[in-house]
N, C-alpha and C positions, 0 to 999 in steps of 0.2 A: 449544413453539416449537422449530422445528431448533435443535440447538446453533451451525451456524454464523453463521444469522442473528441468533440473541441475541448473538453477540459482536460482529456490526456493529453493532447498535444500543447497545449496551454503549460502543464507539468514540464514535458518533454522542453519546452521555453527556460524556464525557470534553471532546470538542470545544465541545459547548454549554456546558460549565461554561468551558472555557477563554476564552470569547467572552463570559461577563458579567464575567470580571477586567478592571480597570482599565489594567492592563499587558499585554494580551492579546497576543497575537504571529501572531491573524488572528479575521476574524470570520467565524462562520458561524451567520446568522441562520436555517438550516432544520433545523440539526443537532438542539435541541428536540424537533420534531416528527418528524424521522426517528429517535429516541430512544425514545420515548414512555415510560411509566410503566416498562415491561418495563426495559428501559435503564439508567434512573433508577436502579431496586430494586436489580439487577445489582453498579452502581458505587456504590453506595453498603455493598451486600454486602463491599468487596473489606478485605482489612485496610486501617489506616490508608497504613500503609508504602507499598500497591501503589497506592493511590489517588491519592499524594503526587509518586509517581513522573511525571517532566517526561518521557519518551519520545516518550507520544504526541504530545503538542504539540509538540514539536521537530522530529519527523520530522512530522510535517503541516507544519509553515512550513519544511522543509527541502526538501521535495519542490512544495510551492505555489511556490517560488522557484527552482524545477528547473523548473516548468509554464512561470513566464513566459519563463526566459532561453532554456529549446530552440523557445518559439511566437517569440519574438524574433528571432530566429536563422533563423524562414522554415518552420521546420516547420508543415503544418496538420491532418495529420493523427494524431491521438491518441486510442492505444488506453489503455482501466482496464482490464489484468487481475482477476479479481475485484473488480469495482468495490465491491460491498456497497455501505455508504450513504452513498460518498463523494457529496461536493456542488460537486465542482469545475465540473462545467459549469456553475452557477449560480452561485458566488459569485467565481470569477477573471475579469478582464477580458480572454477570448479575442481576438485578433486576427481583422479582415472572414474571413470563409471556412476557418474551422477547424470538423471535424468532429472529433466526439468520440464512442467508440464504447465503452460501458460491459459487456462482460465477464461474465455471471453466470447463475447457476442460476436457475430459470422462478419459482420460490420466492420469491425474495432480491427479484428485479428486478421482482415482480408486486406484494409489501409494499411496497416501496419508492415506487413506483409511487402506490399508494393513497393513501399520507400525503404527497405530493408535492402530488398531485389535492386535499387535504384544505386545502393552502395556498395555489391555484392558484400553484405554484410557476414561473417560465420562465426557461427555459436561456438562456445567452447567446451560445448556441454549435448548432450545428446536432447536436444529442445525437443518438445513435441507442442505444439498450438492445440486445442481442441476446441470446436462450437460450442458453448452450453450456454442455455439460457439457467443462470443459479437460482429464479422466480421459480424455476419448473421443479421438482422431483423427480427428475429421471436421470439430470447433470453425472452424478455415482454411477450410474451404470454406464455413463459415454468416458467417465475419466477409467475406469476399471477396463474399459475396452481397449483404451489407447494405451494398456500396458500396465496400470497402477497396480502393485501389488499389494493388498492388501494384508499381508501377513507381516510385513516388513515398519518397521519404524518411518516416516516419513515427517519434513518439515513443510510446512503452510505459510505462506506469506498473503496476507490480505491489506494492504497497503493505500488508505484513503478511499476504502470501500465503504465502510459501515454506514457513515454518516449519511450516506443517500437515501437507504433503505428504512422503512418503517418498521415497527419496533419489531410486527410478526414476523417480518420479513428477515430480520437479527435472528430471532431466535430459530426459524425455519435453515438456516444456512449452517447454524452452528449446530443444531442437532443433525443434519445433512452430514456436515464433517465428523463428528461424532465420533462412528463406524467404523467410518476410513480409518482413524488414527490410534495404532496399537499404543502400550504403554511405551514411553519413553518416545514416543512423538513430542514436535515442538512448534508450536504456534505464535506467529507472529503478527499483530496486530495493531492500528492503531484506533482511538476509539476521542470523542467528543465527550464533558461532561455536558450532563442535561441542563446545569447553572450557564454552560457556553450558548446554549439554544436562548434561556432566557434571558441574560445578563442586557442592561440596557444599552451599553455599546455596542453591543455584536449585532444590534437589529438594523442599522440602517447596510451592512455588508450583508447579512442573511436574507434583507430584502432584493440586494441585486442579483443573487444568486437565484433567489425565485425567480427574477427577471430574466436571467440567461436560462432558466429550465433547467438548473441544475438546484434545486433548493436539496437543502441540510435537516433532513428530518431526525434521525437518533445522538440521544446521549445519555448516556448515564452515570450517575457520580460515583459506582460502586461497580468497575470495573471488573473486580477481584469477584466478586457473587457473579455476576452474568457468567464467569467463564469458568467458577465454580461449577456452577448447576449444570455443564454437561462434559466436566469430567476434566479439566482443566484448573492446573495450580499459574495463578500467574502471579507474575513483578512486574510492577508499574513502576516506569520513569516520565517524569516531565521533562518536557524541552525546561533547558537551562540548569538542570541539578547535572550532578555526576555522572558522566555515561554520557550524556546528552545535550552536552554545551558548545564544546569542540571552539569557544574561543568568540561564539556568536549570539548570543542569548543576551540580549540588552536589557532586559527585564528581571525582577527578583520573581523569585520561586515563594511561592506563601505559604502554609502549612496545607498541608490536607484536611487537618482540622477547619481550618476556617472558611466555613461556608460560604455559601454566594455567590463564588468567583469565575470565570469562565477559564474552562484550562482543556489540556489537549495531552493523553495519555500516549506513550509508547511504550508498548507491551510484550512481554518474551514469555509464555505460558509450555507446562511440559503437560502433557497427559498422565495422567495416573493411572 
C-alpha cells in the first residue's frame, strides 16, 4: 500500500480506538472501517510510548471545534487539504448549505471511497471529493471547477499535512491558497517546530518514519511569520495549554520563550 495512505488509515486507527473510550473527546463511528486491518496492524506496531501518545486525539477535537465555531460564524464553504480519511463531513453537524470539498490523490480518495460504499456511509454536508495532485499548479483551477467560489469567504483545514512536505513545497501550497481565500477566510493548520526535527529524542521515531517512507521534513519555530507572509494573522495553541488539553496532556507546556524544545503547534489563522 502507498506509504501515505497507510498512515491515513493508521490515523483512522487511532480515532476509532479513541471513540470506544468511555471518556472519549469525539465519536467517529466510520473511522473502523476507514482503518481496516491495515491500520489496526500499523498502530498496534508502534511502541508503547507512541501509541500512548494523546496528540492525535487532541488535535482532532481541536480542529472538530475549529470546524464548528468558523461554520458558526457563517462560513459555508470548506476546504480538507489532504483530506486522507478524515470523516468530518459525516460525523460533524454542518450547518443547511455548507459544501465541503476533500483535497486528495486519485489513490487515497478512490480507497477511501470504497470502504465508505462498504458502510453506505452519507455525508451531512454536500461533500464534493476532488483528484489534485497539491505538488502540481493547476490543483486551483480543479478545486474552482468542482464549484469553489472564489468571491466567497471560505475555511481550509490542512490537518498533519505540512510536515511531509519540504520547505518549497510549504511555501508553494500556501501561496497556492493565497488567492482562493478572500478576507475574512479561516485557516486551519497544524505545523512541526524545526527544534522537533532536531531535538535529540525525536531521532530515533523520525528515523522509523523515514523507514515506513513516510519521513517528517518541515518545521518552523515562527509559525506566526510563515503564515504572515502570505496574508494570514494566526494564534497558536499547544497541545496541553488552554483550548487544547481536554483532560489529556500529561506533559507541562514550556514557554515559547525557551528555545531548544521540540513542540507541535495548532493553528486557527484569519486572512486579512
Amino acid at each position: 500500500m502507498e506509504a501515505i495512505a497507510a498512515t491515513a488509515r493508521w490515523t483512522a486507527a487511532v480515532r476509532a480506538r479513541e471513540s470506544q473510550r468511555q471518556d472519549r473527546l469525539f465519536d467517529d463511528p466510520l473511522a473502523a472501517a476507514l482503518a481496516g486491518e491495515e491500520g489496526f496492524a500499523r498502530l498496534d506496531a508502534e511502541p508503547e510510548v507512541a501509541r500512548e501518545n494523546p496528540f492525535i486525539v487532541i488535535r482532532t477535537r481541536f480542529f472538530d471545534d475549529w470546524a464548528r465555531r468558523v461554520t458558526a460564524s457563517g462560513l459555508r464553504q470548506v476546504v480538507l487539504v489532504a483530506a486522507g480519511m478524515d470523516t468530518r463531513a459525516f460525523r460533524l453537524p454542518w450547518p443547511p448549505g455548507t459544501i465541503l470539498w476533500e483535497l486528495d490523490r486519485s489513490h487515497v480518495l478512490e480507497l477511501k471511497q470504497s470502504l465508505l460504499d462498504e458502510v453506505k456511509a452519507l455525508p451531512g454536508c454536500d461533500r464534493r471529493p476532488v483528484n489534485v495532485d497539491l505538488a502540481s499548479s493547476g490543483w486551483p483551477v480543479q478545486l474552482r471547477d468542482a464549484g469553489f467560489d472564489m468571491a466567497s469567504p471560505s475555511a481550509w483545514l490542512a490537518e498533519g499535512f505540512f510536515q511531509y512536505l519540504e520547505a518549497e513545497d510549504v511555501e508553494r501550497v500556501l501561496a497556492a491558497i493565497a488567492p482562493l481565500a478572500v478576507p475574512g477566510s479561516r485557516f486551519g493548520l497544524d505545523l512541526l517546530s524545526q527544534d522537533f526535527l532536531q531535538h535529540e529524542w525525536m531521532q530515533p521515531y523520525l528515523r522509523e518514519l523515514e523507514r515506513q517512507g513516510t519521513p517528517w521534513r518541515f518545521g518552523t519555530n515562527s509559525p506566526e511569520s510563515l503564515l504572515a507572509a502570505h496574508g494570514w494573522r494566526a494564534t497558536v495553541t499547544e497541545p496541553g495549554s488552554e483550548g487544547a488539553h481536554f483532560g489529556r496532556w500529561p506533559w507541562p507546556v514550556l514557554p515559547r520563550e525557551q528555545p531548544g524544545w521540540p513542540r507541535s503547534f495548532l493553528i486557527d489563522s484569519v486572512r486579512e
